[in-house]
N, C-alpha and C positions, 0 to 999 in steps of 0.2 A: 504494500500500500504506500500510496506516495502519496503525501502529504508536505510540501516541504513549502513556507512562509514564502511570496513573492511580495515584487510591487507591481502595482498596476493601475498607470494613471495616478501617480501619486499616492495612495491608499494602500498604507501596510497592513499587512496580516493577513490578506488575499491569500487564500491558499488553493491550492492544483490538486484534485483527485484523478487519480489515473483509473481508468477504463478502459479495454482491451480487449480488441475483436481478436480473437485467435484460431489458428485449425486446431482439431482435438489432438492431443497428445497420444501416443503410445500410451495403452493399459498400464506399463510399467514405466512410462516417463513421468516427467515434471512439466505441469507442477499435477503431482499427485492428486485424485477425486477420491472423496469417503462417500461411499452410495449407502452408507447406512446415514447420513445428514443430508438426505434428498426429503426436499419442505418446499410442497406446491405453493407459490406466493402468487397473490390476486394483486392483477394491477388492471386497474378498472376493471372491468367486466369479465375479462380472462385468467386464468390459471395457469400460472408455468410454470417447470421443473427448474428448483435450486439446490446446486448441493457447496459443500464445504470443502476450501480447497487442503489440502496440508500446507500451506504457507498463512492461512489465516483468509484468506478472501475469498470470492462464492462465485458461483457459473453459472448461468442459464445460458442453455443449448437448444429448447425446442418452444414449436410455439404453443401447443396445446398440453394435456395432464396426458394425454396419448402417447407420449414419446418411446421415441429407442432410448437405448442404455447410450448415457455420455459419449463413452467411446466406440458405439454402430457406425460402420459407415457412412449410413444413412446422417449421420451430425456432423454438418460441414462446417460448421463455426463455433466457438464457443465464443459469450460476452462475460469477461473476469471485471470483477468491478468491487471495492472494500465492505459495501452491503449485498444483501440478498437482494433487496426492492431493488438497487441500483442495475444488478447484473438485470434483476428481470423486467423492469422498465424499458431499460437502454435495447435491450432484445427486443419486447415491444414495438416499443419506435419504431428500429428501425426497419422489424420484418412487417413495418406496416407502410412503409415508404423503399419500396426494394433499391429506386435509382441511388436514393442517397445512400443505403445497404452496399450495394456495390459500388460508390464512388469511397467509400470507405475502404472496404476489403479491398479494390486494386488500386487504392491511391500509392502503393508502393512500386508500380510498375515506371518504368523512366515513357516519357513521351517519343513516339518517332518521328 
């Protein structure tokens, strides 16, 4: 969790949470998932799957309570975010606006 004091526009104590769209790890990589701390969170009207990472922070990976297991195939992103609500909001969002969904996930590509 990154939490670290900025300025911004003059106004100390601004602070930066980090939020991170990711592909799912290997069953046996990092950062590790506890599927026994999976807690469907309601944000508005929907129900999404959160679990607890071993570094302290939380994952939502699908959009319904239907989902595959974290690491199916079928879970092509995960959103790591320092809350449960945050991970599964920001999932929300964005699987409810795909263009900005993927202006996100391939903003790492270089332009041709």
């Amino acid at each position: 969790m990154s939490e670290e004091p900025t300025e911004s526009d003059g106004e100390p104590g601004n602070r930066h949470v980090s939020i991170e769209i990711l592909e799912p790890p290997a069953p046996d990589g990092t950062p590790a998932l506890d599927p026994e701390t999976r807690v469907d969170t309601m944000v508005k009207d929907r129900l999404l799957p959160t679990a607890r990472l071993e570094d302290g922070r939380y994952v939502a990976w699908w959009f319904d309570t239907d989902a595959p297991e974290p690491y199916d195939p079928a879970t092509s992103e995960w959103v790591v975010a320092p809350t449960r609500f945050l991970a599964a909001a920001t999932f929300r969002e964005l699987t409810e606006d795909p263009a900005r969904f993927d202006e996100l996930v391939g903003g790492e590509e270089e332009p041709a």
